[in-house]
C-alpha positions in Angstrom: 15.2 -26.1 15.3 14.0 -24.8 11.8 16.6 -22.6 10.2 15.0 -19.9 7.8 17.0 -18.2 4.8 17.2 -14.2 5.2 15.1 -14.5 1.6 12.6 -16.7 3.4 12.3 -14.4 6.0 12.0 -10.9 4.2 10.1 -12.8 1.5 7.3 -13.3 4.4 7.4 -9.4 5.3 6.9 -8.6 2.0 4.2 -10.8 1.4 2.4 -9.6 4.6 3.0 -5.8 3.3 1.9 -6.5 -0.1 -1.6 -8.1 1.3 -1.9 -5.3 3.6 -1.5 -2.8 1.0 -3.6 -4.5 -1.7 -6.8 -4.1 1.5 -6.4 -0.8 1.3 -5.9 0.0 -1.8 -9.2 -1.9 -2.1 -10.8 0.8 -0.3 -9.2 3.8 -1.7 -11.6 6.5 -2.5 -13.9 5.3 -0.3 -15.3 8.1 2.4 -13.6 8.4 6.0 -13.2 11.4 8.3 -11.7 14.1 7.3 -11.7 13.5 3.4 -13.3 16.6 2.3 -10.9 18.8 4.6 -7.7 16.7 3.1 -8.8 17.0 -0.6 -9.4 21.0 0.2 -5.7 21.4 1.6 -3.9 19.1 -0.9 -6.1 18.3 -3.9 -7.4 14.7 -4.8 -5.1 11.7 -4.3 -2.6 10.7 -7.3 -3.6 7.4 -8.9 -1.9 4.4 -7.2 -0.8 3.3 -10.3 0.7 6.9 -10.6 2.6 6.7 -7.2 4.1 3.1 -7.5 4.9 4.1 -11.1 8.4 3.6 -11.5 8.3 0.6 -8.8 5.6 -1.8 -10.2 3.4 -3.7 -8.0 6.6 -5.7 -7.1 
């Protein structure tokens, strides 16, 4: 049986998480349904780099 360390194992999640975030941050800004109506009730989207700001990329 393969034994895996707890760091191995969250260090896996977070690598899935951090691809998966980095997709759709790809395509931020890009149109989908119901844009208009969001940025009419809440404004435009902060900035990624304005949201993750005190966490880094990391």
């Amino acid at each position: 049986m393969h034994e895996r360390t707890v760091d191995q194992i969250l260090g896996q999640s977070w690598q899935s998480w951090q691809s998966y975030a980095q997709e759709k941050i790809a395509h931020t800004g890009e149109d989908y349904p119901g844009r208009d109506r969001g940025i009419e009730l809440f404004g435009e989207p902060a900035p990624f780099e304005e949201v993750v700001a005190p966490f880094g990329a990391e």
